[in-house]
LUMZAMAR-894781 format. One record per residue: x, y, z of N, C-alpha, C, CB in turn. Coordinates in steps of 0.02 Angstrom, whole numbers, padded with zeros to 5 digits, always signed. Glycine has a CB too. Example, Ala and Ser with C-alpha at 12.3 -4.5 7.8 and 13.67 -1.06 7.14 Angstrom:
REM LUMZAMAR-894781
+00660-00284+00390+00615-00225+00390+00660-00165+00390+00565-00224+00452 +00642-00112+00354+00684-00053+00357+00645+00002+00394+00704-00030+00286 
***
This chain:
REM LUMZAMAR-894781
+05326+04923+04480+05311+04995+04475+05308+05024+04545+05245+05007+04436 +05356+05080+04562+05356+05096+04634+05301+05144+04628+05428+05126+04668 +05232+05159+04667+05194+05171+04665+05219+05253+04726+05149+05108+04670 +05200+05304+04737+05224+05333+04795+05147+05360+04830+05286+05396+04775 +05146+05331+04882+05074+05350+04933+05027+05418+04944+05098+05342+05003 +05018+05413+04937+04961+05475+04980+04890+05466+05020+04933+05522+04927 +04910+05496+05078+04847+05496+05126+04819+05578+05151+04871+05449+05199 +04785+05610+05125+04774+05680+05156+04691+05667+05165+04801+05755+05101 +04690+05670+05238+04600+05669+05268+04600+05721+05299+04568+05609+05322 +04638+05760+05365+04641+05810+05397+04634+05892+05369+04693+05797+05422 +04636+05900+05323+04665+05955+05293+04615+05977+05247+04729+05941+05261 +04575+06051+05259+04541+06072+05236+04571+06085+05181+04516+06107+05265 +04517+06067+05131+04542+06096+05062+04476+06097+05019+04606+06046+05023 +04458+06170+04980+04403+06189+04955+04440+06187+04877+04371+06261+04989 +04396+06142+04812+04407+06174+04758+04352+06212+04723+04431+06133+04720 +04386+06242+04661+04334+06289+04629+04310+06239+04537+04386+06389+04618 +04253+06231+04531+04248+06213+04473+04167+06253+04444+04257+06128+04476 +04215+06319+04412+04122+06350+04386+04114+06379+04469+04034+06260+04355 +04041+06364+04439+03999+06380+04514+03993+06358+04576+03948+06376+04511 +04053+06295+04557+04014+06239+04613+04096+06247+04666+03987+06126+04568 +04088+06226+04732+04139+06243+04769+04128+06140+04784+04127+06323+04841 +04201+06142+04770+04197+06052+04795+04247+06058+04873+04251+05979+04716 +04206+06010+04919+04231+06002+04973+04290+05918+04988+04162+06011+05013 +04342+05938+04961+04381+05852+04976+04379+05835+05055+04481+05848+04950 +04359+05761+05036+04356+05738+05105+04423+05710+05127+04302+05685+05112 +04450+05669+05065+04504+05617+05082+04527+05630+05010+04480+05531+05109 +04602+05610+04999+04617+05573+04945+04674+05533+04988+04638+05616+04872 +04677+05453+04957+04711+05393+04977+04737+05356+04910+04660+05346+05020 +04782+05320+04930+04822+05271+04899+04831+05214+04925+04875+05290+04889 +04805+05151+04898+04800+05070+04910+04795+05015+04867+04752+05057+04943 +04809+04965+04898+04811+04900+04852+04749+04867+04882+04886+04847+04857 +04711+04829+04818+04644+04789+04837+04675+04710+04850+04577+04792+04765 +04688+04687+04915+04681+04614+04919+04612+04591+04933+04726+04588+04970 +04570+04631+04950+04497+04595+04963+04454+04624+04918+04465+04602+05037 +04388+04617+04880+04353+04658+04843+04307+04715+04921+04297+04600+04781 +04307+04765+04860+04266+04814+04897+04207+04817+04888+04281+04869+04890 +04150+04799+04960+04099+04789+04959+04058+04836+04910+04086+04787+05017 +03995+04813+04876+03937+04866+04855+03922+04923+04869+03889+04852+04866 +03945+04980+04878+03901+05036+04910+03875+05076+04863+03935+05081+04958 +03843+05148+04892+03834+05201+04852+03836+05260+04893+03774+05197+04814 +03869+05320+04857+03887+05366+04874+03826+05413+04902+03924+05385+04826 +03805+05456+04961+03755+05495+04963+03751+05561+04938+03741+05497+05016 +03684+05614+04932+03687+05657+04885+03726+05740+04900+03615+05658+04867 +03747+05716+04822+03822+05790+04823+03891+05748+04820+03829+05852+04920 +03886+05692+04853+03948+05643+04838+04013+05621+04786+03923+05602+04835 +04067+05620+04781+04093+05578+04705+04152+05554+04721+04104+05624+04632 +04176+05498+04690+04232+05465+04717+04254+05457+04634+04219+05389+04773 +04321+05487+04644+04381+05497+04557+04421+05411+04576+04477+05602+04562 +04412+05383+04538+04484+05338+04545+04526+05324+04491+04473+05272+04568 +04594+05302+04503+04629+05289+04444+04674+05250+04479+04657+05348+04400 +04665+05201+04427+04707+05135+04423+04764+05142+04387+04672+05080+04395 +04825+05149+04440+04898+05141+04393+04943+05096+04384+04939+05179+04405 +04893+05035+04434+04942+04962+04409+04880+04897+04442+05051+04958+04468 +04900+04858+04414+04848+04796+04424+04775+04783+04375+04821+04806+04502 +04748+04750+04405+04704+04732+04366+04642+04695+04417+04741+04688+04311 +04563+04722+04380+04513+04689+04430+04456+04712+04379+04509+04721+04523 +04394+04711+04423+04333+04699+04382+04288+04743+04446+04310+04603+04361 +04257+04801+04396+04208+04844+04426+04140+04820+04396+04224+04924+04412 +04080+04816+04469+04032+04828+04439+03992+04881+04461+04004+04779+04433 +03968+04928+04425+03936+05001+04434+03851+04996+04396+03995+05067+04385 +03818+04997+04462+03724+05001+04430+03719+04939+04393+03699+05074+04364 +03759+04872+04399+03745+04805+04377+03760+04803+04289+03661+04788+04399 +03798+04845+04299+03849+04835+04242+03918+04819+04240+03851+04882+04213 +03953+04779+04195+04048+04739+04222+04057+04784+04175+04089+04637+04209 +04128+04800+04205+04208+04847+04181+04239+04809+04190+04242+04910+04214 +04295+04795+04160+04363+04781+04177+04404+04835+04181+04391+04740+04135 +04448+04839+04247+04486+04897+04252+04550+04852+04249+04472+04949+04320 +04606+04904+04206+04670+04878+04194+04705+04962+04192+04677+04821+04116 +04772+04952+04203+04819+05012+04217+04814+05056+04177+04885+05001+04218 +04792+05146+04191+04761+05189+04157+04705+05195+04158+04771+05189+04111 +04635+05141+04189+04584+05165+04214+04568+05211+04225+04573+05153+04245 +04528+05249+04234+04496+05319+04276+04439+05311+04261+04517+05398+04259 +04408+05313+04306+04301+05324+04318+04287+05358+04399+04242+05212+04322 +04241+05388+04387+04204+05424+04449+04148+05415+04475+04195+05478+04441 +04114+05395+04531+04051+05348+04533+04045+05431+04592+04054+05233+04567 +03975+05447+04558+03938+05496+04593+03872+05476+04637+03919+05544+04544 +03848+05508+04672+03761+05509+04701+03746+05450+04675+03700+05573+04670 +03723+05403+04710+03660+05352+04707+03700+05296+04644+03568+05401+04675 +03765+05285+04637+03785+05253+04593+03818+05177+04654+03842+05307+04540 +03768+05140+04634+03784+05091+04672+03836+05053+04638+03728+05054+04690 +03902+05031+04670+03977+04983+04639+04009+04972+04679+04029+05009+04592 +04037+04912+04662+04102+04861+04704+04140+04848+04646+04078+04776+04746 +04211+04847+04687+04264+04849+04645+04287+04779+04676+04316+04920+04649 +04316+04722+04614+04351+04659+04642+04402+04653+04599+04311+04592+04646 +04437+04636+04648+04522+04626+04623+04547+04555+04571+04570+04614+04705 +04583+04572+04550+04624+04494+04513+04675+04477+04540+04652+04493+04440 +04661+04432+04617+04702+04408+04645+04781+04388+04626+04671+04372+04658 +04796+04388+04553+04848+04388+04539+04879+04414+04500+04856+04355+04537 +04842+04477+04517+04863+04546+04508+04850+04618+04525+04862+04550+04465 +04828+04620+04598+04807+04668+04630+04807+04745+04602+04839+04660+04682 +04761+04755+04610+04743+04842+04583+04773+04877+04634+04654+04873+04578 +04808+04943+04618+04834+05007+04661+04776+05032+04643+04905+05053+04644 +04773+05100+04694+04714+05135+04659+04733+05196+04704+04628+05099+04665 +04719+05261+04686+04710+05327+04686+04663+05352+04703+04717+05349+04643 +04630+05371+04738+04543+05375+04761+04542+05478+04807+04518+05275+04855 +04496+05501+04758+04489+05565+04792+04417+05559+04802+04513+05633+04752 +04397+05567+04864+04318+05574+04875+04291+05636+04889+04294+05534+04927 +04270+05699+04868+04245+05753+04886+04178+05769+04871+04279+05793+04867 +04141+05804+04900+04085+05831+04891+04085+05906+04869+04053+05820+04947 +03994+05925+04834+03984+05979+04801+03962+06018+04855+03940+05974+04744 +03975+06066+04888+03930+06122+04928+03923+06176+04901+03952+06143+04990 +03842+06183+04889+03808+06234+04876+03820+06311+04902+03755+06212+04891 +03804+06360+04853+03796+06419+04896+03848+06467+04910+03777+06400+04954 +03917+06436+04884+03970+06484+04900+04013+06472+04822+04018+06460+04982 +03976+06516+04782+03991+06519+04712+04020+06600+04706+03917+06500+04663 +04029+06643+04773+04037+06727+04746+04146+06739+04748+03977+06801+04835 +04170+06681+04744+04244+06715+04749+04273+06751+04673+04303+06646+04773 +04326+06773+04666+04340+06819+04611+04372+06760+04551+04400+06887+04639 +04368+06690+04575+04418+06622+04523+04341+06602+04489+04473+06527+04586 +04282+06602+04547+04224+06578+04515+04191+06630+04465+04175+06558+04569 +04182+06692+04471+04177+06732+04425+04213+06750+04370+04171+06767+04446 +04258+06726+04374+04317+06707+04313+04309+06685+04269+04362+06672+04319 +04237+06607+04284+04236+06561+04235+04203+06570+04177+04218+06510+04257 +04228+06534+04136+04201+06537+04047+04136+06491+04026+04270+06504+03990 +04136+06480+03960+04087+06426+03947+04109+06370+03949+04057+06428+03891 +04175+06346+03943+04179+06289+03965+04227+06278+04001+04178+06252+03926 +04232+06296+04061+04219+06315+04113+04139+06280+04159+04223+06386+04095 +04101+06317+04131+04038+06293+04153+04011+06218+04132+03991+06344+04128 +04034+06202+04070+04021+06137+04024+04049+06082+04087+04076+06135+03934 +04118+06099+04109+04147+06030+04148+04101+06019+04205+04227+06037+04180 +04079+06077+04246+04029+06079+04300+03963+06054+04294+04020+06138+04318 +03958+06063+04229+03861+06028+04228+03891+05946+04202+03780+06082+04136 +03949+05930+04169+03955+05844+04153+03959+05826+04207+04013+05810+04111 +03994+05851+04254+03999+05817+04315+03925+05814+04367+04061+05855+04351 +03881+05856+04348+03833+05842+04418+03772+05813+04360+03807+05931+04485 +03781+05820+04292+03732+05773+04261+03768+05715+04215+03681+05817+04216 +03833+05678+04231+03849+05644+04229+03874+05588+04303+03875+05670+04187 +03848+05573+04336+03854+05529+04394+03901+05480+04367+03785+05497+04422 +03903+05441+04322+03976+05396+04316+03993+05408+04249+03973+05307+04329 +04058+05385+04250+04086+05384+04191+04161+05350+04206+04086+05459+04159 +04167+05314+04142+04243+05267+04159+04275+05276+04081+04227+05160+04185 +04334+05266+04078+04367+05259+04023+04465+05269+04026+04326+05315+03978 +04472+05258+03982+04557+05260+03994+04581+05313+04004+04600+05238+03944 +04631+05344+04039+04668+05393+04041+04695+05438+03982+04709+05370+04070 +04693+05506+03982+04754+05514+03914+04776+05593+03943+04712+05513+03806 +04745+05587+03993+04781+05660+04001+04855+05659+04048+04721+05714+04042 +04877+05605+04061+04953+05594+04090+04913+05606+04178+05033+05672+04054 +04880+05567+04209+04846+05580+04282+04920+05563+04316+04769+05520+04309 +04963+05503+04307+05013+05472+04360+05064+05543+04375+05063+05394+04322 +05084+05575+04328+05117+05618+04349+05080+05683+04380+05157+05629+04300 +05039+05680+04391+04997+05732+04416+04984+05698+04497+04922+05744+04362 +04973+05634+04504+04986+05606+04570+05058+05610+04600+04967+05537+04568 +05106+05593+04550+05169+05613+04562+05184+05681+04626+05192+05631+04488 +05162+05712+04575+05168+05797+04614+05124+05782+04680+05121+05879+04558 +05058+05763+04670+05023+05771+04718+05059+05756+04794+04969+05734+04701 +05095+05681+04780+05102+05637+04843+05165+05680+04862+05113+05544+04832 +05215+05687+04819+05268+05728+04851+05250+05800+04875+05323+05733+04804 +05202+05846+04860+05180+05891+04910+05154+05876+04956+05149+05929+04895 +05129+05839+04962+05076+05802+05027+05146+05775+05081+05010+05709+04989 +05185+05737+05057+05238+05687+05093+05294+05760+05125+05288+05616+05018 +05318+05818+05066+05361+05848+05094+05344+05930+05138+05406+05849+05038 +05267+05955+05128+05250+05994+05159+05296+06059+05163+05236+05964+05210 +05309+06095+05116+05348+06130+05093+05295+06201+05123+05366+06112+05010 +05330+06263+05107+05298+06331+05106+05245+06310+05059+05345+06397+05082 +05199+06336+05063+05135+06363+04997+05123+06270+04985+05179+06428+04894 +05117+06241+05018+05101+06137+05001+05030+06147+04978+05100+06065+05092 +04998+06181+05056+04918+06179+05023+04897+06213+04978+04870+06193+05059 +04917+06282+04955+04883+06307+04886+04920+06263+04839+04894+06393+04866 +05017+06217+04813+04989+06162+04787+04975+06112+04791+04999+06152+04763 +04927+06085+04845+04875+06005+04851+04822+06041+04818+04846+05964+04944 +04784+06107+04836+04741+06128+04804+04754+06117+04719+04734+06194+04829 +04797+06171+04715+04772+06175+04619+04804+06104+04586+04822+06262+04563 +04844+06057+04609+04842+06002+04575+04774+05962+04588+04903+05966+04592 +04752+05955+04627+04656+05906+04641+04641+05960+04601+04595+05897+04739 +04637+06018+04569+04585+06054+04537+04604+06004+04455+04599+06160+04540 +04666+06044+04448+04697+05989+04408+04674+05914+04390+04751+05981+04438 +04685+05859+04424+04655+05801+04400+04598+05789+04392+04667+05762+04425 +04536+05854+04429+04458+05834+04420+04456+05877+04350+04395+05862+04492 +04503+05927+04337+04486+05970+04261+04489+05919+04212+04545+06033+04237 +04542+05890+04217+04567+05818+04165+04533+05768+04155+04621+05780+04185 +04512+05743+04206+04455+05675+04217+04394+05712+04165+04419+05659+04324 +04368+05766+04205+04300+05782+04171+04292+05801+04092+04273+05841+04208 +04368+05827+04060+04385+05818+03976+04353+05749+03938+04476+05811+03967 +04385+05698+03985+04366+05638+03962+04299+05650+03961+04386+05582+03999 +04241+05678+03988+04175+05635+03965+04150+05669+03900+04109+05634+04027 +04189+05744+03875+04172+05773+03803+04182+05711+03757+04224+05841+03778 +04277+05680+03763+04286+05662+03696+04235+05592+03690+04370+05649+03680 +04222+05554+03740+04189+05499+03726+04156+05473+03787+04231+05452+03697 +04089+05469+03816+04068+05434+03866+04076+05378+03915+04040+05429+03851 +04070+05335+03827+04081+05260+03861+04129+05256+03805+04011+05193+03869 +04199+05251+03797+04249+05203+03782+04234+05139+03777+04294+05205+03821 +04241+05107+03683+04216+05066+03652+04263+05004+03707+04224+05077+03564 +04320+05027+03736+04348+04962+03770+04320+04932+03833+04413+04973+03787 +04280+04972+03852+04233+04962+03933+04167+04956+03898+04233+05040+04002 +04112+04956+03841+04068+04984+03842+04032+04914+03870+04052+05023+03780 +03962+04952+03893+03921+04884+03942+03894+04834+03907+03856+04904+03985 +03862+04784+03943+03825+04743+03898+03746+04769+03896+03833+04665+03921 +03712+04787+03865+03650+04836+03869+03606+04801+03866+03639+04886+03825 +03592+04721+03909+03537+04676+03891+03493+04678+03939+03554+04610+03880 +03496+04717+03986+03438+04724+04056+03432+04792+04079+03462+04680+04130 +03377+04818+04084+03403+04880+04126+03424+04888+04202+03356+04924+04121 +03446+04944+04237+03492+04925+04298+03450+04890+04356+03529+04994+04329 +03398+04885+04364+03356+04880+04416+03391+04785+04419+03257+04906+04395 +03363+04775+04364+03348+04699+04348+03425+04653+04356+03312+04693+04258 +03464+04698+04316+03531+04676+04339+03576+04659+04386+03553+04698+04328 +03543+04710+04433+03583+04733+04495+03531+04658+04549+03565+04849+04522 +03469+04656+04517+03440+04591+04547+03487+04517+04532+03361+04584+04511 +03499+04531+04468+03526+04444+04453+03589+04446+04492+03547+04416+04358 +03628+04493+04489+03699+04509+04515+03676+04493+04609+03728+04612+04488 +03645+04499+04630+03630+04499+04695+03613+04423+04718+03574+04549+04708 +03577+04423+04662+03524+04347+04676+03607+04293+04699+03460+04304+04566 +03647+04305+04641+03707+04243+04646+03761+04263+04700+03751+04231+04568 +03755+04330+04727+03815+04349+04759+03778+04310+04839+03838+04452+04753 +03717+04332+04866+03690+04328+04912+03659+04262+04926+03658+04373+04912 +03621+04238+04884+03563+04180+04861+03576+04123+04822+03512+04207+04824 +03646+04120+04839+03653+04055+04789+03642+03985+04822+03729+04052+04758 +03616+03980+04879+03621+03941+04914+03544+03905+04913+03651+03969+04972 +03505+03978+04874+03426+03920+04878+03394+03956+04821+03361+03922+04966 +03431+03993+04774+03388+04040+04732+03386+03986+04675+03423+04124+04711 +03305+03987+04655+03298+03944+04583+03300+04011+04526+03209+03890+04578 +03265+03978+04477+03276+04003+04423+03194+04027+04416+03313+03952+04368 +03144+03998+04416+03083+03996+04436+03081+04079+04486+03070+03916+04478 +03120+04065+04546+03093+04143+04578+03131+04194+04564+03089+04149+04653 +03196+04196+04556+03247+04214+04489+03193+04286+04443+03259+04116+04423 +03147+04213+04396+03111+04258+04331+03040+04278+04377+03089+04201+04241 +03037+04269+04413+02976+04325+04444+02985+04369+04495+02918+04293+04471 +03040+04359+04508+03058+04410+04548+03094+04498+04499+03118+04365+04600 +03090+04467+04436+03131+04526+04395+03073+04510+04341+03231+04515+04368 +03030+04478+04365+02961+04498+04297+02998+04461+04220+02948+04621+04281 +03009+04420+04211+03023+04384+04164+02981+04301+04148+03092+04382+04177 +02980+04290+04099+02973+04191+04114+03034+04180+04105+02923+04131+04056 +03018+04095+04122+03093+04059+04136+03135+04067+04105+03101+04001+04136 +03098+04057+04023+03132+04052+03985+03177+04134+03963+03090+04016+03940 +03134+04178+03959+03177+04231+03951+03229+04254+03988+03149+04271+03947 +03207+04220+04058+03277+04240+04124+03332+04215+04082+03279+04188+04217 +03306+04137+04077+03376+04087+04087+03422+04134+04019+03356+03972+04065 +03381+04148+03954+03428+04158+03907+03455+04252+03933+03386+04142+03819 +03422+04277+03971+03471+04333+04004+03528+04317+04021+03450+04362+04060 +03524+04284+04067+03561+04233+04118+03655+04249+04082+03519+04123+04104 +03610+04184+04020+03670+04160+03979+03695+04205+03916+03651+04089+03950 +03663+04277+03911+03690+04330+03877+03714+04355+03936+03647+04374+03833 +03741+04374+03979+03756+04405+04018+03827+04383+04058+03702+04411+04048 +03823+04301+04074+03863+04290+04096+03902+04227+04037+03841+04279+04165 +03873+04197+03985+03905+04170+03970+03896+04090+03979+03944+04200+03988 +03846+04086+04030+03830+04021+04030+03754+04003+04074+03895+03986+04059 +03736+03943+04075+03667+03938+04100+03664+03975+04176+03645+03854+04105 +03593+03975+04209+03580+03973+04241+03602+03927+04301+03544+03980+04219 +03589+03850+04286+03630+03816+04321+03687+03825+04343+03633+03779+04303 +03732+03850+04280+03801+03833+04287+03812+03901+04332+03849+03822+04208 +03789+03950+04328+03805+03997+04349+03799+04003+04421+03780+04037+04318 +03749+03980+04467+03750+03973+04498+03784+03920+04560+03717+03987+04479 +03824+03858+04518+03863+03815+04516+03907+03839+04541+03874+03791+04470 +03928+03909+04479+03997+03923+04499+03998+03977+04572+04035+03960+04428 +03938+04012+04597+03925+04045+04652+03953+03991+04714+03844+04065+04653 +03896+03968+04710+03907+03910+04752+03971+03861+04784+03876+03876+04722 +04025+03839+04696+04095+03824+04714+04134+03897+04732+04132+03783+04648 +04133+03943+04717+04161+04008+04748+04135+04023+04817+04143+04068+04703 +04100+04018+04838+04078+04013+04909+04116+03954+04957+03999+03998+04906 +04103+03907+04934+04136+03844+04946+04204+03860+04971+04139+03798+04884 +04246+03876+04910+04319+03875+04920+04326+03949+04985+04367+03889+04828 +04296+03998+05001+04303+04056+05025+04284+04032+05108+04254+04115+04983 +04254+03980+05114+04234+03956+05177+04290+03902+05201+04159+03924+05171 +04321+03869+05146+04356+03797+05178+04428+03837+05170+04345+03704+05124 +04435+03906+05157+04514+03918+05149+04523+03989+05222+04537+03954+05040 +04448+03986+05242+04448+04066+05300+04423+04043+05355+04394+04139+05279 +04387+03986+05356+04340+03958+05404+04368+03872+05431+04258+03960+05362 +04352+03848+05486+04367+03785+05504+04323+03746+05525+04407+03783+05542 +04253+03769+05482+04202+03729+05476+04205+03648+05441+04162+03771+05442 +04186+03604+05471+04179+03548+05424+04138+03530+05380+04178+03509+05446 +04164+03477+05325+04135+03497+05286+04084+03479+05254+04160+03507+05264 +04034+03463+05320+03960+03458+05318+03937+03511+05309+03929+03434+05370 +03961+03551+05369+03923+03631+05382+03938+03651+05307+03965+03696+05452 +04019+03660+05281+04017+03694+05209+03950+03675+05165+04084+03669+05164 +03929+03607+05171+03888+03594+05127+03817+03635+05137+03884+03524+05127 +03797+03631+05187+03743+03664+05239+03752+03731+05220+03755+03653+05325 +03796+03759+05216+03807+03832+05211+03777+03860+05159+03872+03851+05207 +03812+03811+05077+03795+03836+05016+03754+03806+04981+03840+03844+04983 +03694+03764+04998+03648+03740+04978+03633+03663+04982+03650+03762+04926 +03683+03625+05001+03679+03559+04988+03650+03508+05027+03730+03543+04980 +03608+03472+05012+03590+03451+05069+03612+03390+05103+03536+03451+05065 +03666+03372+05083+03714+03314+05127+03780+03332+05098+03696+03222+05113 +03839+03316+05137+03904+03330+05144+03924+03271+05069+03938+03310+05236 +03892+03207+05043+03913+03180+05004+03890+03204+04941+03908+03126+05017 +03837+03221+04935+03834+03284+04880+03870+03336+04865+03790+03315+04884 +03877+03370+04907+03920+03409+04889+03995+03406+04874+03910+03441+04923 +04028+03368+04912+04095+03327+04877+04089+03326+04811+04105+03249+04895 +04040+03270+04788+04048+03260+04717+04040+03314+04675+04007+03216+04696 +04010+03378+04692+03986+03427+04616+04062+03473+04646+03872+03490+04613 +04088+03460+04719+04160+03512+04711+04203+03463+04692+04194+03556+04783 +04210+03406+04697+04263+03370+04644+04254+03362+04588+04279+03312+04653 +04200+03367+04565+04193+03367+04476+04232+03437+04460+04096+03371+04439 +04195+03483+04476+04216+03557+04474+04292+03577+04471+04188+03589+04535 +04316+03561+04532+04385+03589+04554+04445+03506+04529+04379+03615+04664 +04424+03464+04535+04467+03390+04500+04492+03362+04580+04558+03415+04429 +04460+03383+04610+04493+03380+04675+04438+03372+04750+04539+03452+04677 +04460+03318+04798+04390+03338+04851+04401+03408+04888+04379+03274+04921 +04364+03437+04937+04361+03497+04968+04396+03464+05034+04283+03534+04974 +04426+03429+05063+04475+03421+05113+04549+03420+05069+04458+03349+05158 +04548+03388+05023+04614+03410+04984+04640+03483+04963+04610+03378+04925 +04573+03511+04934+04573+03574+04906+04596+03600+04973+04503+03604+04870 +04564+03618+05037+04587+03656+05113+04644+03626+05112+04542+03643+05190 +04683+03561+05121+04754+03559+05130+04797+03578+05097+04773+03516+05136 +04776+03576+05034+04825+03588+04971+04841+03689+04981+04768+03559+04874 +04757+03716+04977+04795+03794+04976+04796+03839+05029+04767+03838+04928 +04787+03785+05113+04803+03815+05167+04888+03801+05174+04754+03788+05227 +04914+03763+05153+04983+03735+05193+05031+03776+05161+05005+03649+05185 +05067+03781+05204+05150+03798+05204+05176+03791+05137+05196+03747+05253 +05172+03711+05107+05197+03714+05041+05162+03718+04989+05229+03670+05030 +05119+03760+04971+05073+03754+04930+05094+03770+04865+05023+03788+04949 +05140+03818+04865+05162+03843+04810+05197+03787+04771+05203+03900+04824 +05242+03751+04803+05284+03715+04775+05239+03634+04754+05349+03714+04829 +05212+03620+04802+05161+03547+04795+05114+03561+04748+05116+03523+04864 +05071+03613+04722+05031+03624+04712+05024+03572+04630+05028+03696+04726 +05057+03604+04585+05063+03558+04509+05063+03496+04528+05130+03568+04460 +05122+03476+04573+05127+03380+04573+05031+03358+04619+05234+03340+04656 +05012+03394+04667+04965+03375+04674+04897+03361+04632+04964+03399+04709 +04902+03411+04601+04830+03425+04552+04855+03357+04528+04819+03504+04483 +04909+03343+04485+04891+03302+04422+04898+03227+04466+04953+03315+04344 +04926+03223+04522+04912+03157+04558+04834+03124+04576+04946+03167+04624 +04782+03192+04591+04722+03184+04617+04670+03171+04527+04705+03265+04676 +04723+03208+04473+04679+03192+04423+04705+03117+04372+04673+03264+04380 +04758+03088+04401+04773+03023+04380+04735+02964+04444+04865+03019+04372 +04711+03004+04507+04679+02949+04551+04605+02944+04506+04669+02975+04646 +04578+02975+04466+04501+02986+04443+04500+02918+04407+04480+03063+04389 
***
């Protein structure tokens, strides 16, 4: 899918929605090879995105999405999310970030507006996120966008203007017909505080977090953590953190030229022969094989005859 770019940061551009005057900061076009760290937007903030090819996994206020082609969600004010890619299948993405400025509601387009009109303006500043599939045709509306932006014609900026008025009118339709789209909807077993804890505990803490400080640190007993745990992700506590731990593992011995003591040292283990064994059970393979096998030159091609050589040495 030939995707066509857009980068406009320089270029003042005010829209009108209702009362509210939105200030764009940026809109961009990119591919995710790395996930995008955690953040959150500050207040008056909102970032539109739409996914028109690839595939990855959002989490927003410690709740999982899967985003796949036709995505669209908007993460407003204080909506903490990281977006991670499916390495083998990288997300494009579409990203307009603008802000609300107050106070300059008197032009003759804002007095224009209707009741709904006004309806899209209050979903948007009392709706902070919202995700769901596309249906209002957004790609061809980027279409236009990137080729006014790319060919800078007479009258470009009044249209960069009314097409961004355009895709935020469209986006914000979506949150009448349905909020949460039964194909994204969350898993509703924690509220966000607590979530955004377990989600942290394994991204950051997998290296010494029990399960024990785990459930008191989010006000639970063990037992109720662990079976969070395993509604949530699908498997124990242990395992889950297992799998932190071998994901850490592999992200250090394939970026780093630490040995692989320190790897062990790094992610919890407390001798280099321990840890071998729970990443060769895991992966079928030791962690000096695993670094040769998917640092080298031929990896692509060695890769099948190796695995099943290292799992006929077992």
């Amino acid at each position: 899918m030939n995707l066509p770019p857009i980068h406009i940061e320089d270029m003042n551009i005010k829209l009108r929605l209702d009362e509210l005057v939105l200030n764009v900061l940026y809109v961009k076009f990119g591919y995710f090879y790395h996930s995008m760290p955690r953040h959150r937007h500050s207040k008056g903030s909102y970032e539109l995105h739409y996914i028109p090819s690839g595939r990855g996994h959002l989490i927003a206020d410690g709740r999982h999405y899967q985003l796949t082609p036709g995505t669209l969600f908007m993460t407003g004010p204080d909506i903490e999310h990281e977006q991670i890619p499916d390495m083998n299948d990288p997300m494009a993405e579409y990203c307009i970030f603008f802000e609300i400025i107050s106070g300059q509601t008197s032009s003759p387009h804002a007095q224009r507006s209707n009741h709904s009109e006004a309806l899209l303006s209050q979903w948007l500043v009392e709706q902070p996120f919202w995700i769901g599939q596309d249906t209002e045709q957004m790609m061809s509306l980027f279409d236009m966008l990137a080729r006014e932006a790319s060919l800078q014609q007479i009258g470009f900026h009044a249209m960069i203007t009314n097409i961004l008025e355009l895709i935020i009118t469209r986006t914000l339709r979506h949150y009448h017909t349905d909020h949460f789209p039964s194909s994204h909807a969350p898993l509703k077993t924690l509220d966000d505080r607590r979530l955004v804890t377990i989600e942290n505990s394994f991204l950051y803490e997998y290296h010494s977090i029990t399960l024990q400080q785990l459930a008191k640190t989010i006000g639970l007993s063990t037992r109720q953590t662990e079976r969070t745990v395993h509604k949530q992700y699908g498997m124990s506590f242990a395992a889950k953190k297992l799998r932190a731990r071998m994901e850490a593992a592999t992200q250090l011995l394939l970026t780093t030229d630490q040995t692989i003591r320190d790897v062990a040292s790094a992610i919890g283990f407390s001798t280099a022969e321990r840890f071998s064994r729970a990443f060769k059970q895991y992966f079928h393979m030791s962690p000096s094989v695993y670094r040769n096998e998917y640092q080298g030159k031929d990896e692509d091609k060695h890769e099948d005859t190796n695995k099943e050589e290292k799992l006929n040495e077992r």
